[in-house]
C-alpha positions as CSV (number, residue, x, y, z in Angstrom):
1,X,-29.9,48.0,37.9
2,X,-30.4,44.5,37.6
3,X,-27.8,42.6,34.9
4,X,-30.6,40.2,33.7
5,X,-34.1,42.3,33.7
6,X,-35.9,40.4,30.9
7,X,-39.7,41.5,32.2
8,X,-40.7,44.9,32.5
9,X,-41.8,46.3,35.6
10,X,-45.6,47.2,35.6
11,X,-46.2,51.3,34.4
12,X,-42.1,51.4,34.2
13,X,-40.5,54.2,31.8
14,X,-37.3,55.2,31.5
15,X,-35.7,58.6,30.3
16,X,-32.5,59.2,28.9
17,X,-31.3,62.0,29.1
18,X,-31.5,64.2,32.4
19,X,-31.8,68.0,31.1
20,X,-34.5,70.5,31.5
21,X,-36.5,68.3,28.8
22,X,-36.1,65.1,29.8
23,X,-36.5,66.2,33.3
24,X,-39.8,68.3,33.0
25,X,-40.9,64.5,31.3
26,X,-40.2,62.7,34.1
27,X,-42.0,64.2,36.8
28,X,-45.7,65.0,34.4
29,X,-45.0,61.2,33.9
30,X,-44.7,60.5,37.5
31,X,-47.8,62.8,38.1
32,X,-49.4,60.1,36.4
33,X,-48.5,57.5,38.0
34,X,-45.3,55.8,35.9
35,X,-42.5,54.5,37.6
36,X,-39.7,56.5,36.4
37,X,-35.9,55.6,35.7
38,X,-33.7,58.8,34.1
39,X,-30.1,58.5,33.2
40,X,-27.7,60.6,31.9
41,X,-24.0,60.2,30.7
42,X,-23.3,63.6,32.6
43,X,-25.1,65.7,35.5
44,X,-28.5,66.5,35.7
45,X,-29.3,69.2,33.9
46,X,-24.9,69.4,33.2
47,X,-25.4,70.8,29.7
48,X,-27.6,73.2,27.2
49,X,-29.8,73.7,30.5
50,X,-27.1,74.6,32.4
51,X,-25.5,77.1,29.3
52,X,-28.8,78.6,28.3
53,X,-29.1,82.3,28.9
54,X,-33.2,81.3,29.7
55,X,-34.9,83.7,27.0
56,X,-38.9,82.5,26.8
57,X,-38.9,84.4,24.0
58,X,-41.3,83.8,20.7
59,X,-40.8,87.9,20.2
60,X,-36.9,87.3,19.6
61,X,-37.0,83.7,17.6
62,X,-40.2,83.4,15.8
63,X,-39.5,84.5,12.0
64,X,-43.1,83.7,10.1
65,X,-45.2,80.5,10.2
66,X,-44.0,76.7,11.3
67,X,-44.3,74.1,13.7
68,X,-42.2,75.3,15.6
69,X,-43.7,78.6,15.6
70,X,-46.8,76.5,17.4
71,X,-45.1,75.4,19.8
72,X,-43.2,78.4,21.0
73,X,-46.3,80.1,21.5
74,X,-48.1,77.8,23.0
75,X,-45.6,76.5,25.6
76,X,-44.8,80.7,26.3
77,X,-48.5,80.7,27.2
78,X,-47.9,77.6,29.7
79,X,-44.4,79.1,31.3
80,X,-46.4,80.5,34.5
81,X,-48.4,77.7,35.2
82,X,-45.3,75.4,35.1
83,X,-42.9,77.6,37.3
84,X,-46.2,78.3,39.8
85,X,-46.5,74.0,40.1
86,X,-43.1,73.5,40.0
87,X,-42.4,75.4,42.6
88,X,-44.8,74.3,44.9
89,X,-44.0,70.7,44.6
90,X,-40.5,71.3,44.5
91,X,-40.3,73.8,47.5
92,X,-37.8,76.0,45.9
93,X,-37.6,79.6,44.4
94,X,-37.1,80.4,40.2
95,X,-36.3,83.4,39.5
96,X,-39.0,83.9,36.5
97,X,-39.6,87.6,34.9
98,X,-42.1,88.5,32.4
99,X,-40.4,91.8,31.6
100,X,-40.9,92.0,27.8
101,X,-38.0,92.2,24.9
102,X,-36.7,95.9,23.1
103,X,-35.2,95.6,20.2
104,X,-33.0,98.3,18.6
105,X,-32.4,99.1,15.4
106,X,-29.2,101.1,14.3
107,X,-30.2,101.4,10.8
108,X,-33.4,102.1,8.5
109,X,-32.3,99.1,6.9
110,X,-32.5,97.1,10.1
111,X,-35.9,99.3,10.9
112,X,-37.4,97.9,8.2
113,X,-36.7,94.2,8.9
114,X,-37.6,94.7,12.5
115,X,-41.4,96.0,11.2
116,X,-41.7,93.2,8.3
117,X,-41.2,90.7,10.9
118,X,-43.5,92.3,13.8
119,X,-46.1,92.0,10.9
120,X,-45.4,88.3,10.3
121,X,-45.4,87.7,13.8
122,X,-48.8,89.8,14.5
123,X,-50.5,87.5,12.2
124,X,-49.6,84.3,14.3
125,X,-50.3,86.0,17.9
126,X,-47.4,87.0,18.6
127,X,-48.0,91.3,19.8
128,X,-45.4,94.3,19.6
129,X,-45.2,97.8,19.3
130,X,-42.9,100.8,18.0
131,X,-41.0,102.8,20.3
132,X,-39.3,106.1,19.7
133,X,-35.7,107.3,20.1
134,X,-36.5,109.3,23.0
135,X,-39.1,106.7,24.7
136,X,-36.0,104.2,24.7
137,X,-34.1,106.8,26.2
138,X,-36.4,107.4,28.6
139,X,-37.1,103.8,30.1
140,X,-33.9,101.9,29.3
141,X,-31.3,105.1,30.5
142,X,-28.2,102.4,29.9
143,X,-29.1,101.9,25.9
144,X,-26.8,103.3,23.1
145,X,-29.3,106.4,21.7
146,X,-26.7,107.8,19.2
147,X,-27.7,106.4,16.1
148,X,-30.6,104.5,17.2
149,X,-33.4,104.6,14.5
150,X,-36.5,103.2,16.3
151,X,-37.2,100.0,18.5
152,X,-40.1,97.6,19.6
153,X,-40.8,95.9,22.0
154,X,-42.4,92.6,22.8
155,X,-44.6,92.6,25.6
156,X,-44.5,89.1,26.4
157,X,-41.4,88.0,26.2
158,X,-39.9,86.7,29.5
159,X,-37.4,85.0,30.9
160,X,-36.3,82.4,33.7
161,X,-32.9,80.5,34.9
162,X,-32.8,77.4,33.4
163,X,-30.0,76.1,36.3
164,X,-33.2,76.9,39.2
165,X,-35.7,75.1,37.4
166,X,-33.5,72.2,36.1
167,X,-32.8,72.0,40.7
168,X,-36.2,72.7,41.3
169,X,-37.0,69.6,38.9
170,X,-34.8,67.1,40.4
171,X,-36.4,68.1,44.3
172,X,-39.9,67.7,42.2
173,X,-39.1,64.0,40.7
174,X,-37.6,62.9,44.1
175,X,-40.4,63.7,45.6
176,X,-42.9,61.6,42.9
177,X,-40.1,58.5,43.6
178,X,-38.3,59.5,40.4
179,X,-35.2,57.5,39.9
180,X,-32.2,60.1,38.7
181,X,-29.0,58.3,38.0
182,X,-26.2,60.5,36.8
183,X,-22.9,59.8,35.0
184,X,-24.8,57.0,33.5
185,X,-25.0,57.0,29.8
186,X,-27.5,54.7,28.0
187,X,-25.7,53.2,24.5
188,X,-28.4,50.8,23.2
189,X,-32.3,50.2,23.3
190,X,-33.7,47.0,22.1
191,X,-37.6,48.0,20.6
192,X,-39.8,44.7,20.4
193,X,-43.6,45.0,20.5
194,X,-43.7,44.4,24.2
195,X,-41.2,46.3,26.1
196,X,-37.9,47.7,25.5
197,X,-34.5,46.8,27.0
198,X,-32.0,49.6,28.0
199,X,-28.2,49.2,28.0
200,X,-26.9,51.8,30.4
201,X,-23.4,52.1,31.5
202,X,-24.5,50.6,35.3
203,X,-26.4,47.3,33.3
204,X,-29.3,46.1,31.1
205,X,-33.1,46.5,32.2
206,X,-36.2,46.2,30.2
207,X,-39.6,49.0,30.5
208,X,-42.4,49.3,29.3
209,X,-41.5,52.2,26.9
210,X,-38.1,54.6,26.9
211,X,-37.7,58.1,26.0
212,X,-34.6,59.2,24.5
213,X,-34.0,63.0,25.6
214,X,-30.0,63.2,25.2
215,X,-29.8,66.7,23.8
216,X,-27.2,67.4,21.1
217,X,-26.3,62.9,22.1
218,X,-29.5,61.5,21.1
219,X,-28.1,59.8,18.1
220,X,-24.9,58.2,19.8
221,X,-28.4,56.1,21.3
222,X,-28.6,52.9,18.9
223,X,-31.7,52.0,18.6
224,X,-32.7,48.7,17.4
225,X,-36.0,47.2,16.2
226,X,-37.2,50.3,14.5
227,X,-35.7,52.5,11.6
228,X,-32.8,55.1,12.8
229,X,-33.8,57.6,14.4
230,X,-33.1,61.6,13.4
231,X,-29.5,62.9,13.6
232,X,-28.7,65.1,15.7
233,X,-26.0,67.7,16.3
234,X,-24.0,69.7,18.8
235,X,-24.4,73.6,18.0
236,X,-21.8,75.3,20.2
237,X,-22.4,78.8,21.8
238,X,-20.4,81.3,23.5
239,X,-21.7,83.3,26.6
240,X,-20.2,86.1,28.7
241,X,-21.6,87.3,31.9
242,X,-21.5,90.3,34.0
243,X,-22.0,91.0,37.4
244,X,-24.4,94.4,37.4
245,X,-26.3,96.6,40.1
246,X,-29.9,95.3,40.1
247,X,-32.1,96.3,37.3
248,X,-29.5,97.5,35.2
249,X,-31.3,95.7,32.4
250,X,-34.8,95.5,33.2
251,X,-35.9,93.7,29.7
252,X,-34.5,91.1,27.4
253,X,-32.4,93.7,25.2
254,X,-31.3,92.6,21.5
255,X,-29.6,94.4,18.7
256,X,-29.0,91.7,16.0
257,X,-28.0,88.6,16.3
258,X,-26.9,89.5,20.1
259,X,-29.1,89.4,23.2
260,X,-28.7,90.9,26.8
261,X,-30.5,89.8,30.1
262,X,-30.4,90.0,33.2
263,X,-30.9,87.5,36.3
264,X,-32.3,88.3,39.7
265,X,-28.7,87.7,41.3
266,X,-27.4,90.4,39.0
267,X,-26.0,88.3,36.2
268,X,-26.1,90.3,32.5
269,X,-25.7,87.3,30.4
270,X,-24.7,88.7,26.5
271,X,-25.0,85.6,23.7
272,X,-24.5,84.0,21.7
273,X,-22.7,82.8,18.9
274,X,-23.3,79.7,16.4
275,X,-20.7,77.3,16.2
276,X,-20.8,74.1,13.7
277,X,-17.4,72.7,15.4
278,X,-18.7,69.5,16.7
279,X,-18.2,68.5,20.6
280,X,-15.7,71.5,21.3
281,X,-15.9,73.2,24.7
282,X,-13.1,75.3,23.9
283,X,-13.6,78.9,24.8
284,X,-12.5,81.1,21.8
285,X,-10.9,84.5,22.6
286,X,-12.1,86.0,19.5
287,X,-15.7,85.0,20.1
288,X,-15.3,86.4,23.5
289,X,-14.1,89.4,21.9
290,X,-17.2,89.9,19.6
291,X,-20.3,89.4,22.0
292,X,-17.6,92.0,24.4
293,X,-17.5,94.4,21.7
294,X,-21.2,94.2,20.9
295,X,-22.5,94.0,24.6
296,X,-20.5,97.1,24.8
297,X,-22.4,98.8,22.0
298,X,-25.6,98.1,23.2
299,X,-25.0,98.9,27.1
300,X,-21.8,101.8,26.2
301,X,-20.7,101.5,30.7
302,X,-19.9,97.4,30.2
303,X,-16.7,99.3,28.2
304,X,-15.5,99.9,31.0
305,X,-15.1,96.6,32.8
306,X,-14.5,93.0,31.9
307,X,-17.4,89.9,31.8
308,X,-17.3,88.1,35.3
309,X,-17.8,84.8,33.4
310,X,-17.2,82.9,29.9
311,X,-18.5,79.8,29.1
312,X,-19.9,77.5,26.2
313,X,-22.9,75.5,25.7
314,X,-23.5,72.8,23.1
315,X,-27.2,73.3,21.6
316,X,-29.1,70.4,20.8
317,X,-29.4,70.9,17.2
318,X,-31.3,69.2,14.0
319,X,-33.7,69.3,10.9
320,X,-36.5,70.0,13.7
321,X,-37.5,69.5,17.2
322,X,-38.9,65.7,17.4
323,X,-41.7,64.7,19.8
324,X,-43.4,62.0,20.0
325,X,-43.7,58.4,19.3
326,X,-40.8,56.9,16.5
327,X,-42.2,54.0,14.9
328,X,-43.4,52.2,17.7
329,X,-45.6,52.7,21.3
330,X,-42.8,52.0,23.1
331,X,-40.1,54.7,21.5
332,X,-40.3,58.2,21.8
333,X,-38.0,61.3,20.6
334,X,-37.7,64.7,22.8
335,X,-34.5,66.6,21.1
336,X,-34.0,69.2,18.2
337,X,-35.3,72.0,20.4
338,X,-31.9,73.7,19.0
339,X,-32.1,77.2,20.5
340,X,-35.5,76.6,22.2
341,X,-35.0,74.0,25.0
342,X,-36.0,75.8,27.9
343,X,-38.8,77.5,26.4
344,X,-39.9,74.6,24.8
345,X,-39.5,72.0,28.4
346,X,-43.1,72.8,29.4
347,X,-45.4,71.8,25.8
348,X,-42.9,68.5,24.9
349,X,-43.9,67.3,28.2
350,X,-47.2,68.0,28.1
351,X,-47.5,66.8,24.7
352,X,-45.5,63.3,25.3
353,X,-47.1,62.7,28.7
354,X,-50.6,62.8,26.7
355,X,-49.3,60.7,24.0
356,X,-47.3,58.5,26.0
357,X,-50.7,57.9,28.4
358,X,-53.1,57.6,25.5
359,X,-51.0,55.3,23.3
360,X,-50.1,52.7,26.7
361,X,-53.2,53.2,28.3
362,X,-52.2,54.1,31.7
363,X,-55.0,56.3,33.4
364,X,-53.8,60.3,34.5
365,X,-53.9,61.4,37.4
366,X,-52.7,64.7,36.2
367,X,-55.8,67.1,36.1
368,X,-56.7,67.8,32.3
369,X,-56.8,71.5,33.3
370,X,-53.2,70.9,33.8
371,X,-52.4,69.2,30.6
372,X,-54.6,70.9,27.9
C-alpha cells in the first residue's frame, strides 16, 4: 500500500474487517465489478466466524416482531442459494444441513412459553409444530424422555460451518482479484465528499468508499468527517465440543438457553454462554462446567465422556445490527449482527452491495435474480 495515495483508484472499495460478513461483501462487490482491498487486524475469518457453532436458525432466535426479525427470515430463505454459488465459484465443499430444530421442554411452565412463542413466530412466517413424548423418543433415541413434557420442532431451521464457508470465501474473492491482507488493522478513515482515506497498519490509501466490518472492533475504527459511528461490544461465549459417531444428533437440539449440533465431521458443538467481560479469551472452568452439565441432560451418554474441545468466541455485539450507509455515500456500517453473523452474512451483503451500487453508480453485473 502506497504511503502517499491521495486519488482514489477508479471503482476501488475497501473492507475492514475480514470475517464471514465482511468477506461475503467483498466478493458480491467484486461480482460487480469493484476493485476490492480487505484488511483485518487478525486472520481471515480468525474470530466470531471461526467460534460460531453455525445455527441458521430464525426457529431458535426469533422472539416476536423487529428488524431483525426481517432479516433473519429473509437471509434463512437465501442460505441455499449462497452455499450453492459459493461453492461453485470457490471449488470447495460446506458442509450445509437443513435438518430442522427440536426443542424440549422439561416443564409445563417451559411448555407454555415454547407454544406462546411458536404463535408469535407463526404470525411472521416463521412454521413449527408439537411433538409428543413418545414421537421424540422415537426419532431422537439419544434425548432425555424422563420428564420431558412436550417439544416442537422447526422445520427449517438449518445449519452450516462457518470455518468452510469463511475458506470457501477467501478461494471465491481470490478468484474475482480480491485483495485480502491479514494482520493488518485499519485505525482511521478520513470521509470527505470525494473519497475516503484509509490508515492501515501497512500505510495510508484513499477509495472511493470503505466498509467498516470489524465485528465486536468496529468502533476502535475512528472515523472522521462524519458523526461517530455506533458502539460496539465484545460479547464473549463459551463452546464445548464432542467428537460423536455420525448422526448422533441429527437436528439442531435446544433445551433453554443451551443448544446442541452436530457437524458432518462428527463435531457435537453444545453453547453457549453470555459474557459482558470485555476482550477476555479466558476459558472459564465453571462455564465449561455448566454447558457440560446441561449437554449431559439433554444427551444423558455425553455423561460419560469429556468435550474433545473448549474454546471462546467474542460476538459482535450492540444496540442493533447496522447496514448500510452512515452519513455519507462513501461510509458504510456491517456489525451488530450479535448472535446472528453467520446467518445474517448472506442479506447484509446483498443489501449493501445494492446500496453501495445504487448510491455510487457503478453498473451490476451480478444477475438481479441473484440479488433480489
Amino acid at each position: 500500500m502506497s504511503r502517499t495515495g491521495s486519488t482514489a483508484r477508479e471503482n476501488s472499495i475497501a473492507i475492514a474487517g475480514a470475517g464471514i460478513i465482511g468477506m461475503s461483501l467483498a466478493w458480491r462487490l467484486a461480482q460487480s465489478g469493484w476493485q476490492v482491498s480487505v484488511f483485518d487486524k487478525g486472520e481471515i475469518g480468525g474470530e466470531s466466524s471461526w467460534a460460531g457453532a453455525g445455527m441458521l436458525s430464525p426457529g431458535g432466535e426469533i422472539e416476536g416482531p423487529s428488524r431483525i426479525a426481517t432479516l433473519a427470515t429473509e437471509s434463512r430463505k437465501l442460505y441455499c442459494e449462497f452455499v450453492r454459488e459459493l461453492e461453485q465459484s470457490s471449488g470447495l465443499a460446506i458442509d450445509y444441513q437443513e435438518c430442522g430444530a427440536l426443542d424440549l421442554a422439561y416443564s409445563q411452565e417451559e411448555m407454555g412459553a415454547l407454544e406462546v412463542r411458536a404463535a408469535r413466530q407463526a404470525g411472521m412466517g416463521i412454521p413449527s409444530k408439537s411433538l409428543t413424548t413418545a414421537y421424540v423418543s422415537t426419532f431422537w433415541p439419544r434425548v432425555q424422555t424422563s420428564g420431558l413434557v412436550g417439544a416442537r420442532f422447526y422445520p427449517e431451521d438449518a445449519i452450516v460451518n462457518p470455518r468452510e464457508v469463511v475458506a470457501a470465501l477467501e478461494a471465491a474473492c481470490r478468484k474475482n482479484s480480491v485483495s485480502v491482507t491479514p494482520r493488518c488493522p485499519v485505525s482511521r478513515v478520513e470521509v470527505s465528499d470525494a473519497a475516503v482515506k484509509i490508515h492501515a497498519a501497512n500505510g495510508i490509501e484513499t477509495y472511493k468508499a470503505v466498509v467498516i466490518a470489524a465485528g465486536a472492533w468496529s468502533d476502535s475504527i475512528t472515523a472522521t468527517g462524519v458523526p461517530a459511528p455506533p458502539v460496539s461490544e465484545p460479547v464473549k461465549g463459551h463452546l464445548i465440543g464432542y467428537l460423536q459417531p455420525a448422526q448422533t444428533c441429527n437436528t439442531i437440539v435446544r433445551c433453554g438457553h443451551t443448544y446442541l449440533l452436530q457437524r458432518a465431521n462428527g463435531l457435537l458443538i453444545a453453547g453457549a454462554s453470555v459474557e459482558h467481560v470485555g476482550f477476555d479469551r479466558a476459558i472459564q472452568p465453571e462455564m465449561v462446567a455448566h454447558l457440560t452439565a446441561q449437554a449431559g441432560h439433554v444427551f444423558p451418554h455425553l455423561l460419560e465422556t469429556m468435550p474433545s474441545e473448549v474454546w471462546t468466541g467474542l460476538r459482535p455485539g450492540g444496540d442493533a445490527p447496522h447496514i448500510g450507509s452512515w452519513h455519507s455515500p462513501r461510509l458504510y456500517l456491517a456489525y451488530g449482527h450479535y448472535r446472528n453473523g453467520i446467518l445474517l452474512a448472506p442479506v447484509t451483503a446483498q443489501r449493501l452491495a445494492m446500496e453501495i451500487n445504487s448510491n455510487l453508480g457503478k453498473r451490476s453485473s451480478v444477475s438481479a435474480a441473484r440479488l433480489l
